[in-house]
C-alpha positions in Angstrom: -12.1 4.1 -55.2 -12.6 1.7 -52.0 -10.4 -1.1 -53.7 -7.7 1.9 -55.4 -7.2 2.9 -51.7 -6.9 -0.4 -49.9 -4.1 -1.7 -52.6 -2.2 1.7 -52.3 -2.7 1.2 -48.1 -1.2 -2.4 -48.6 1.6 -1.5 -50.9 3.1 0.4 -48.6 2.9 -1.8 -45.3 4.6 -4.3 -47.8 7.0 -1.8 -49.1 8.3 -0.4 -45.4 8.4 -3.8 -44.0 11.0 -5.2 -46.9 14.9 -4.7 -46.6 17.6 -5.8 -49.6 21.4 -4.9 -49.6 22.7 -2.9 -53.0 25.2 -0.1 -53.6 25.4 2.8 -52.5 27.1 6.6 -54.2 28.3 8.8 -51.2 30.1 10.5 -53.7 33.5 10.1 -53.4 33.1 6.2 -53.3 30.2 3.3 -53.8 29.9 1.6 -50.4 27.5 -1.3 -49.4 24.4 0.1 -47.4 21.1 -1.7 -46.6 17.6 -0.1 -47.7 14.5 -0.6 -46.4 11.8 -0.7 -49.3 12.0 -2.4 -53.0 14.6 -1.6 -55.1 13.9 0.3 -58.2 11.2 3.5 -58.9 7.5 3.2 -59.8 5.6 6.5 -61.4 9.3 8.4 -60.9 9.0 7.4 -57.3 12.1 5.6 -55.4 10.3 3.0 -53.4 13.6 2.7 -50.9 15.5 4.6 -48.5 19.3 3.8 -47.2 18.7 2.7 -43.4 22.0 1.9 -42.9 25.6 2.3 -44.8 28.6 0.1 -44.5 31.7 0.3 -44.6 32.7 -2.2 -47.4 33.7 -0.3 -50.6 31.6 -1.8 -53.7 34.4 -2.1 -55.9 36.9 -3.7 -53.5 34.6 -6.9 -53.0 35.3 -10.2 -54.5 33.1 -10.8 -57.8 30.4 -13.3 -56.1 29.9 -10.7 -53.5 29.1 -8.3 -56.0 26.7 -10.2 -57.6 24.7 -10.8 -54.4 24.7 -7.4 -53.8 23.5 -6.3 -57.1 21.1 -9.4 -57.1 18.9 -7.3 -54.6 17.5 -9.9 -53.1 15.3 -9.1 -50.2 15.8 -10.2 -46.4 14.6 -9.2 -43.4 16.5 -7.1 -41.4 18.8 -8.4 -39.5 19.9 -10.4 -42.3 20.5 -7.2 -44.0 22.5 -5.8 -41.3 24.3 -9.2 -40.5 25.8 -9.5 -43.9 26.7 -5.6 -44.1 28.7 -6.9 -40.7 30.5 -9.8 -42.2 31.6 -7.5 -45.0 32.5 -5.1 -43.3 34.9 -7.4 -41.1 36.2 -8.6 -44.6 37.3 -5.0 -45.6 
C-alpha cells in the first residue's frame, strides 16, 4: 500500500511540474493555449489544465506550426509561454 501511495504521490509532483502547448476549443474558435500537466486522460481522468490561452487561432497557423503544436511536446514554462508570445505576434 506503502509503494501504491508513494508512486501516486510522485505522479503528481511530475504531472503539475510539466507544461506542453496544444489546442484549445473556446467554443466559437480553436486557439493555442499552454497546459500545465500531460496531455491526454488516464482512468477517464484529464491529467492537464489550460494555464494560459493565446491568442493565435489554431487554424490560421502555418502547417509546421501546427504540427508542433499538436506534437505536444513538453517544455518548461516559460518556453511554453514564450512560443504562445511569438505566435501570437505572428497573428
Amino acid at each position: 500500500m506503502l509503494v501504491i501511495a508513494v508512486v501516486v504521490a510522485g505522479f503528481t509532483i511530475y504531472n503539475s511540474s510539466v507544461y506542453y502547448v496544444g489546442a484549445h476549443d473556446t467554443g466559437s474558435t480553436t486557439v493555442v493555449a499552454l497546459y500545465r500537466g500531460l496531455p491526454g486522460r488516464l482512468l477517464g481522468i484529464t491529467l492537464s489544465s489550460v494555464v494560459q490561452l493565446g491568442a493565435a487561432e489554431y487554424q490560421s497557423l502555418i502547417p509546421h506550426l501546427r504540427e508542433r503544436v499538436d506534437a505536444h511536446d513538453l517544455v518548461s514554462k516559460e518556453e511554453g509561454r514564450a512560443f504562445l508570445e511569438t505566435l501570437d505576434e505572428q497573428q
